[in-house]
C-alpha positions as CSV (number, residue, x, y, z in Angstrom):
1,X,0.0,0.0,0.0
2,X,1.4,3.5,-1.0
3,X,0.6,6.6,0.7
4,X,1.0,10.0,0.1
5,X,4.0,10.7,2.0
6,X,6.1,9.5,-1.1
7,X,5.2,12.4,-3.1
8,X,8.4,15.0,-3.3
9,X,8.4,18.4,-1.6
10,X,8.3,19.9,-4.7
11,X,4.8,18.8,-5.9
12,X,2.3,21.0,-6.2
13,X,-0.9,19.9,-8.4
14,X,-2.5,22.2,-10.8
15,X,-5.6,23.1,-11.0
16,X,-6.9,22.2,-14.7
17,X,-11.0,23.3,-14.4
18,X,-13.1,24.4,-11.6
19,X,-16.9,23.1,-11.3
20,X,-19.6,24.7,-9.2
21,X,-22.2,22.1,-8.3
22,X,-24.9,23.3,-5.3
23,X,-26.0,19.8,-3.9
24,X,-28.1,21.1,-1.1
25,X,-25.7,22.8,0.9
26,X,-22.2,22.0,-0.5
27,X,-19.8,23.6,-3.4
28,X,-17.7,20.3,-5.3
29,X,-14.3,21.6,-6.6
30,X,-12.4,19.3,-8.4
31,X,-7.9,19.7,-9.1
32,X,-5.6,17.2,-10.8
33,X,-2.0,16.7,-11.0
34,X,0.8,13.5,-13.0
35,X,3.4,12.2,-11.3
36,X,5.3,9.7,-12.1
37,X,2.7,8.1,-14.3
38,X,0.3,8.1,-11.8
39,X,-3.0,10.5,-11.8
40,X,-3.4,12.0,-8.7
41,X,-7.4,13.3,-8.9
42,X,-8.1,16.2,-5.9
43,X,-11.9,16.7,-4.8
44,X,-12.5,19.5,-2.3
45,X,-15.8,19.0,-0.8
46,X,-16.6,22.0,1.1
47,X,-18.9,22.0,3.8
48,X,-21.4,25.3,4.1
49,X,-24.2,25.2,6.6
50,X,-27.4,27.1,5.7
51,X,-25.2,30.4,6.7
52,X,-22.5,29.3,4.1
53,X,-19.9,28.9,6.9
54,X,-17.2,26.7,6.2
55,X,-17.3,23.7,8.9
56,X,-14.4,21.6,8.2
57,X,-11.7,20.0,5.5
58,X,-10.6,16.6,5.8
59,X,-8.5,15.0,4.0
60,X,-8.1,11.2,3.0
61,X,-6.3,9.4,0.4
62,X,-6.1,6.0,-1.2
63,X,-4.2,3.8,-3.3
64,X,-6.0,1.3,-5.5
65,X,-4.9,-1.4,-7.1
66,X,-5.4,-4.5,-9.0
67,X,-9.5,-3.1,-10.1
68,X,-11.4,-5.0,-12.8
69,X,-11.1,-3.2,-16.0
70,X,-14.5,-0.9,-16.0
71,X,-17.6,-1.9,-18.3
72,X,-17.1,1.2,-20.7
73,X,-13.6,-0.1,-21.8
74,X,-11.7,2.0,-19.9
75,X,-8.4,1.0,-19.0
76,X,-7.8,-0.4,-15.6
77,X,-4.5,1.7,-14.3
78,X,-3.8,2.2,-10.7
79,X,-5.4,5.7,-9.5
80,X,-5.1,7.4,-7.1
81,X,-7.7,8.7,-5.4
82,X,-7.8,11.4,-3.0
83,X,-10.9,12.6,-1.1
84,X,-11.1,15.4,0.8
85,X,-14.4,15.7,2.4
86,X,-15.9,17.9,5.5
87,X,-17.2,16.6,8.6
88,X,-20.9,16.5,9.3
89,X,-21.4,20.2,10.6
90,X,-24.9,21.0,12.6
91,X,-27.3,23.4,11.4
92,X,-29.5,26.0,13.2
93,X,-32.0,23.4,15.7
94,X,-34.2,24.6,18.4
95,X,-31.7,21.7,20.5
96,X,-28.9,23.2,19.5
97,X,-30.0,26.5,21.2
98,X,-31.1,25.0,24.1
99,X,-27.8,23.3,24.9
100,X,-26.3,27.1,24.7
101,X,-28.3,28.6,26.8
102,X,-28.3,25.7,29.2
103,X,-24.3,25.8,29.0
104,X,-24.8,29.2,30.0
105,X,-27.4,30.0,32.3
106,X,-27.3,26.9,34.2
107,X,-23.9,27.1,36.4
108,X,-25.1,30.9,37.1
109,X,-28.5,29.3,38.7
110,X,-26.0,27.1,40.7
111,X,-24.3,29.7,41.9
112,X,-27.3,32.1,43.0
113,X,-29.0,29.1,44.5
114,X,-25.9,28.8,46.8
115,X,-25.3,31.7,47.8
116,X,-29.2,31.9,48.6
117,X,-28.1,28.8,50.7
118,X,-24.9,30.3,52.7
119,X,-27.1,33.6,53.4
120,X,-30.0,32.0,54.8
121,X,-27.5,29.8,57.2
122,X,-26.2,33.2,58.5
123,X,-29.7,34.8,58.9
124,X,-32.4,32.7,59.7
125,X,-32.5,31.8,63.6
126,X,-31.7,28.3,64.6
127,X,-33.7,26.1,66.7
128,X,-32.3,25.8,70.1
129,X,-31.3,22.5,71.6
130,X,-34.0,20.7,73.5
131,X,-34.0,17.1,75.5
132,X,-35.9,15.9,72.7
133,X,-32.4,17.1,70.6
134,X,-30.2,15.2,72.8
135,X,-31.7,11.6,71.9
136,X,-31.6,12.3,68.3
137,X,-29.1,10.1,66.6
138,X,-26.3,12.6,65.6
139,X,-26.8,12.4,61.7
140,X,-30.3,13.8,62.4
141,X,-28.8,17.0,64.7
142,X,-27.0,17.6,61.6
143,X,-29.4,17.7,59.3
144,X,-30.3,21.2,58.0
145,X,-31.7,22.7,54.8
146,X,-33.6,25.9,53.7
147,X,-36.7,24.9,54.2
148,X,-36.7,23.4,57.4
149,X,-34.6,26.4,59.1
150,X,-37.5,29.0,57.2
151,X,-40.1,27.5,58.9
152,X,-38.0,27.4,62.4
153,X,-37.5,30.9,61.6
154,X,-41.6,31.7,61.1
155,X,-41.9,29.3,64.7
156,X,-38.7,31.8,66.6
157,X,-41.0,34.6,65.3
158,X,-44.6,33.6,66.5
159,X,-42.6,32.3,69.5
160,X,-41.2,35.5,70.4
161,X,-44.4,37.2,69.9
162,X,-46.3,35.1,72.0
163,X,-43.9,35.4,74.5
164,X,-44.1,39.6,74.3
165,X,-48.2,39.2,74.4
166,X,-47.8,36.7,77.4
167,X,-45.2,39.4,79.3
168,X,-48.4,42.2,78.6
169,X,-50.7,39.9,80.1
170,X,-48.5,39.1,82.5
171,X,-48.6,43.0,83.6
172,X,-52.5,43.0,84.0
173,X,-52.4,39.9,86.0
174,X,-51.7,41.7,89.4
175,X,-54.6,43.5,89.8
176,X,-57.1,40.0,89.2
177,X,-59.0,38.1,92.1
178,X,-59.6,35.7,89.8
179,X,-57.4,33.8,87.4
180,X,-58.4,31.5,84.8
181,X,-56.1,29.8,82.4
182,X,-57.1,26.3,82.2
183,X,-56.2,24.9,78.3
184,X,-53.8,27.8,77.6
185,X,-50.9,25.2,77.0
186,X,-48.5,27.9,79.3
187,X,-46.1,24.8,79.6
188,X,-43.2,25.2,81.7
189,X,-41.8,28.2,80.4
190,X,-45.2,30.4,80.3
191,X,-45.7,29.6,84.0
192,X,-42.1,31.0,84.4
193,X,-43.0,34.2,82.9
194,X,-46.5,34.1,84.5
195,X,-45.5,33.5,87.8
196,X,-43.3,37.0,88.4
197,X,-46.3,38.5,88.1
198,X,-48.5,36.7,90.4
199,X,-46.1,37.2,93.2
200,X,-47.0,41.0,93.2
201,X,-50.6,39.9,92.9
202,X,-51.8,40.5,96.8
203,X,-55.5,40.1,96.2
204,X,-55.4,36.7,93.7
205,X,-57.7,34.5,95.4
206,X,-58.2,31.4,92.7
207,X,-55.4,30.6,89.9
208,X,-56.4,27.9,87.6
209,X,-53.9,26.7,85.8
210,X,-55.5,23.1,84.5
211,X,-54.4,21.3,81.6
212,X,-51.2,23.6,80.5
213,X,-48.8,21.1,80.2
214,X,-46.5,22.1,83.3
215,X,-43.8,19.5,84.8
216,X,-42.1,19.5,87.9
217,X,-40.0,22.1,86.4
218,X,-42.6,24.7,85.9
219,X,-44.0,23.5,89.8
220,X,-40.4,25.0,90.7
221,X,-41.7,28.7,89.3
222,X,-44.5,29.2,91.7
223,X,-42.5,29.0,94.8
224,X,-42.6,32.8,95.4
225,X,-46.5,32.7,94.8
226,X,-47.0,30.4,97.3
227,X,-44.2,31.4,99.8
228,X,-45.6,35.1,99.4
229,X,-49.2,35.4,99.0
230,X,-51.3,34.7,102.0
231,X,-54.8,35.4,100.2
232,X,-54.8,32.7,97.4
233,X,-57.3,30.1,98.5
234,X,-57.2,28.1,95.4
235,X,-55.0,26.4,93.3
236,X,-55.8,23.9,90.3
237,X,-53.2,21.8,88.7
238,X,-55.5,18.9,87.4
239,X,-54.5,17.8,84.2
240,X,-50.9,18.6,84.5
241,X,-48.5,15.3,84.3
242,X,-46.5,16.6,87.3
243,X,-46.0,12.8,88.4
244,X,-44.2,11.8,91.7
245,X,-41.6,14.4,91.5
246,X,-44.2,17.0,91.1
247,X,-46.0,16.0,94.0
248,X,-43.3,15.8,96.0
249,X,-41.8,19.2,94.9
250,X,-45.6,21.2,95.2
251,X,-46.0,19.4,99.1
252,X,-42.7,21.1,100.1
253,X,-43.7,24.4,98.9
254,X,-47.3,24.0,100.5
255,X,-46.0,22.3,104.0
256,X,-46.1,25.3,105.6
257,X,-48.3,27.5,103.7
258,X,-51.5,29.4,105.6
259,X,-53.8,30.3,102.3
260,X,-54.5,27.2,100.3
261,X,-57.9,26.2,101.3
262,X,-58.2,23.9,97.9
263,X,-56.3,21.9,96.2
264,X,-57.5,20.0,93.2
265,X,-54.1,17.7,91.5
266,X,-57.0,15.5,89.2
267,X,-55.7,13.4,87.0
268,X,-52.0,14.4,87.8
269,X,-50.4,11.0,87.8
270,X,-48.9,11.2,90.9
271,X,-49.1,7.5,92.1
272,X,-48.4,6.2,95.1
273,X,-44.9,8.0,96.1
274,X,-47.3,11.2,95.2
275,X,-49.6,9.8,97.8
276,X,-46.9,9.3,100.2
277,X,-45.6,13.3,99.7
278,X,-49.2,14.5,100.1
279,X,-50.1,12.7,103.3
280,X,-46.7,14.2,105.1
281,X,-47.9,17.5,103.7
282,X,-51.4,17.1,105.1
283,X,-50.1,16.5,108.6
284,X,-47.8,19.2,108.9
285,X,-50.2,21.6,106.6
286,X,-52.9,23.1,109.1
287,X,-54.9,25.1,106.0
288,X,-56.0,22.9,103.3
289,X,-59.7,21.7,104.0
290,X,-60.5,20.9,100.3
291,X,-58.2,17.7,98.5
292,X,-59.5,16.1,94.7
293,X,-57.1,13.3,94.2
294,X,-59.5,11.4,91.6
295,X,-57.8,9.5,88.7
296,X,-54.0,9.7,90.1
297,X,-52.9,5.7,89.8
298,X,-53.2,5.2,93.6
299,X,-54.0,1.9,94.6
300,X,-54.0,0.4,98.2
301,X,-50.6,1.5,99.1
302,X,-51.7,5.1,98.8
303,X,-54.6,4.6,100.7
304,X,-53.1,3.5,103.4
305,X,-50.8,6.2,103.5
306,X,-53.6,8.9,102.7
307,X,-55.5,6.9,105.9
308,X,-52.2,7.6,107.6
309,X,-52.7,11.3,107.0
310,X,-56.3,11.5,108.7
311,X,-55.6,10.5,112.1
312,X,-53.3,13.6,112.7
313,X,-55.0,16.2,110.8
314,X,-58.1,18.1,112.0
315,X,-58.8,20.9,109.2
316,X,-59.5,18.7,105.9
317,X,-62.8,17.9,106.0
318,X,-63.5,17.0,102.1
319,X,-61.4,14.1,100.1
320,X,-61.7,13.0,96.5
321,X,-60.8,9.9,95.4
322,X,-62.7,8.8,92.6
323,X,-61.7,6.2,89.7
324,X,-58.3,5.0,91.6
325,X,-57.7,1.7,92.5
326,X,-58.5,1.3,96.4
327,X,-59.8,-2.3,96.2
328,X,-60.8,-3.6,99.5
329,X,-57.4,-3.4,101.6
330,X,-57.2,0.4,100.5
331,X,-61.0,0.5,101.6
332,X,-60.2,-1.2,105.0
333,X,-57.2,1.4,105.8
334,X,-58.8,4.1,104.9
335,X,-61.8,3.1,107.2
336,X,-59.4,2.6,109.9
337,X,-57.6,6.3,109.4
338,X,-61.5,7.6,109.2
339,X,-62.3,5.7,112.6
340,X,-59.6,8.1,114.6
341,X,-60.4,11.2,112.5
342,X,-62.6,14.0,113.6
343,X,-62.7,17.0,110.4
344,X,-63.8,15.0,107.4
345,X,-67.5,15.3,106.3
346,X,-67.1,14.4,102.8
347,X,-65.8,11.2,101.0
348,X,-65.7,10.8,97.4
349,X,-64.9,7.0,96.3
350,X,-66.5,6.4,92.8
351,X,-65.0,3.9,91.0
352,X,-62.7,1.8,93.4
353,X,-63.8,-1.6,92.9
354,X,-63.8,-2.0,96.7
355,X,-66.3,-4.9,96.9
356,X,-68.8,-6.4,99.9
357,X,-65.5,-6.9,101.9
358,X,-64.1,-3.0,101.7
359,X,-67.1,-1.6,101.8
360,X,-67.9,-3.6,105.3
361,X,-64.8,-2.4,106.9
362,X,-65.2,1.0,105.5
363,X,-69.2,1.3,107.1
364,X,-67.2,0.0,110.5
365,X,-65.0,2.6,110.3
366,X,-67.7,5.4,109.6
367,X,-69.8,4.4,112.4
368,X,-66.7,5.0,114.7
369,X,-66.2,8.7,113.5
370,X,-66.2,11.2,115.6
371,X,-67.2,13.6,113.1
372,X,-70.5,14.6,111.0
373,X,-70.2,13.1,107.3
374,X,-73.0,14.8,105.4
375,X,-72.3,13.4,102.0
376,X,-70.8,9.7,100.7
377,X,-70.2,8.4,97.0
378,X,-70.0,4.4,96.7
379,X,-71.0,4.9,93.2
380,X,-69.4,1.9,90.6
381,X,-67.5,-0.5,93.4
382,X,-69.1,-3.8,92.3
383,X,-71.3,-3.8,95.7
384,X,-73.8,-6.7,95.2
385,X,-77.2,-7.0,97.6
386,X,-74.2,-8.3,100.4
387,X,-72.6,-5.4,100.2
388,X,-75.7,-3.2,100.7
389,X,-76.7,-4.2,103.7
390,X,-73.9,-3.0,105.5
391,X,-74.1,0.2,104.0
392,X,-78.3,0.3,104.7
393,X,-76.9,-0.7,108.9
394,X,-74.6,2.7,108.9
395,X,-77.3,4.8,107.2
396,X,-79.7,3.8,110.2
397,X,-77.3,4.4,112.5
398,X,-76.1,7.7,111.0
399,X,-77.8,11.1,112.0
400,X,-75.6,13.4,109.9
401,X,-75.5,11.9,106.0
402,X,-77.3,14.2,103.6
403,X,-76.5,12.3,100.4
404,X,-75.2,8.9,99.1
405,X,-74.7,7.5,95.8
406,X,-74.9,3.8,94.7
407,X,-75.3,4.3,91.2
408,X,-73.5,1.7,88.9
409,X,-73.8,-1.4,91.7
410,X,-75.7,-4.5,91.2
411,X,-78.3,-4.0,93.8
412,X,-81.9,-5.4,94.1
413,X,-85.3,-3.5,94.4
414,X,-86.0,-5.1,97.6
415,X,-82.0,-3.8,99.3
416,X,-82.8,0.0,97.5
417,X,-86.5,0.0,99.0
């Protein structure tokens, strides 16, 4: 095979005839030059797009050899052939345009999206770190994006305004008697901010503060109300999962208050260690005559430390104790504690499940009382026609009860009438 690096320097073909053919968008010129008997045969094949703009020039030669003589008779000498054709070039497309403006406009979009990114980072607020924070696993802590720190940003600001409104509030606060904010959901840190106010509050006579959410911590924050104000007479916390701790922390502040005449801790979930911290307070306490316990998780172990409580104390003389879980033993103590106890006229034990047996030592315990009970709730303690009868012996023998509920036993005409 022969190439054309065997033709001499000094070679230069001539160009015997130009032709002008338009085959869509290309121009065909055609050159020739002899060497060394051989015919060397040129085509340019220029490439011109629809703007006439010359793409490309490639050249590429060949030597043939050994070719069947042609059909027409024409000899069969070796040729050869060099073609010089363009590469494909690319017209005007709607594509085309789209890659260029994409090659263009898209790293800029990058680059203003990031620095939307970093600026954000640097102004939006944060979240501060809460317990719920600390138990996250640490890829979670360090998540972040735009979206989730814009929305902690709208929560800082709502936050922040609450807080201002509840600081104004907090202003008017020290001229009420009464104070209502059962359902506000203060939490913790409202009853913080809340409870600087109430301190200068010398004529607040009932705060209700049901169902807010506070904890032990927030208990902490109304240690100067209760150290300081001698008039408030009332204080509701039900609905508030203070549990033991709660308990515990709200009897040390009360031990030796003078005001509190009633304390409602309903559904508090104090259990039985909250049992325990309330029946210490109650015999050094000398003021509270009012106590609603109901739905706390006390079973028979509170009881017995609530009947405890009673013999000592002469100045509470109404108890709540509905839907807990007494049973019969709780039943028994706490008729025992009543038997030595002179101030209580009110018992409240719906929902118990104390049975014939608790309520029999619970009537024995009554009928030793030395004080006057006007009013007695048995209500929903599976007492059957057994049962009854004891309770039918103390109400003959009683001259002070007002009103009793059995409602919810399984009791006969004939035991009612």
């Amino acid at each position: 095979m022969a190439s054309t690096s065997t033709l001499p320097r000094h070679f230069n073909p001539k160009v015997f005839s130009v032709h002008h053919e338009w085959k869509k968008d290309r121009i065909l010129l055609s050159s020739s030059g002899n060497y060394g008997g051989l015919k060397l045969k040129f085509e340019k094949v220029l490439c011109v797009s629809r703007k006439r703009q010359i793409k490309g020039l490639a050249v590429k030669a060949m030597y043939t050899s050994a070719l069947p003589p042609p059909p027409d008779g024409q000899s069969g000498k070796r040729d050869w052939k060099v073609f010089r054709k363009c590469r494909k070039g690319e017209g005007f497309s709607i594509k085309g345009v789209a890659k260029g403006i994409a090659a263009v406009f898209v790293p800029i979009g990058t680059f203003m999206l990031t620095l939307l990114w970093k600026l954000a980072a640097i102004v939006l607020p944060k979240p501060t770190k809460t317990a719920l924070d600390e138990n996250k696993s640490s890829s979670e802590r360090n998540f972040w994006s735009f979206g989730k720190n814009l929305l902690y940003g709208f929560a800082a600001k709502m936050e922040r305004d609450s807080k201002q409104n509840l600081y104004n509030y907090a202003k008017d606060l020290r001229s009420f008697r009464i104070v209502n904010l059962s359902g506000g959901d203060l939490g913790d840190a409202g009853l913080s901010i809340l409870a600087e106010s109430l301190v200068d509050n010398q004529s607040l006579e009932e705060l209700n503060l049901s169902s807010n959410g506070i904890t032990v911590t927030g208990l902490k924050a109304l240690d100067g109300v209760l150290q300081s104000n001698v008039v408030l007479k009332t204080l509701n916390l039900s609905g508030n999962p203070i549990g033991e701790e709660g308990a515990k922390c709200l009897c040390e502040l009360l031990a030796n208050n003078t005001g509190i005449k009633k304390l409602q801790l309903n559904d508090a979930r104090i259990g039985n260690e909250g049992a325990k911290a309330i029946s210490e307070m109650l015999i050094r306490n000398s003021s509270l005559q009012i106590l609603e316990l109901d739905n706390n998780l006390i079973d028979d172990v509170g009881f017995s430390e609530l009947a405890r409580s009673l013999i000592g104390n002469e100045t509470l003389h109404t108890m709540y104790l509905n839907r807990n879980y007494s049973g019969a033993l709780g039943a028994s103590a706490l008729g025992e504690g009543l038997g030595r106890n002179r101030s209580l006229r009110e018992l409240h034990l719906n929902g118990n499940s104390i049975g014939d047996t608790g309520v029999r030592a619970l009537m024995s315990g009554l009928l030793s009382h030395k004080g006057e009970i006007i009013a007695l709730d048995l209500g929903n303690n599976g007492l059957s026609s057994r049962g009854a009868t004891y309770v039918a012996e103390y109400i003959r023998k009683s001259k002070t009860l007002l009103w009793m509920s059995l409602f919810m036993n399984d009791l006969r005409d004939e035991v009612i009438g």
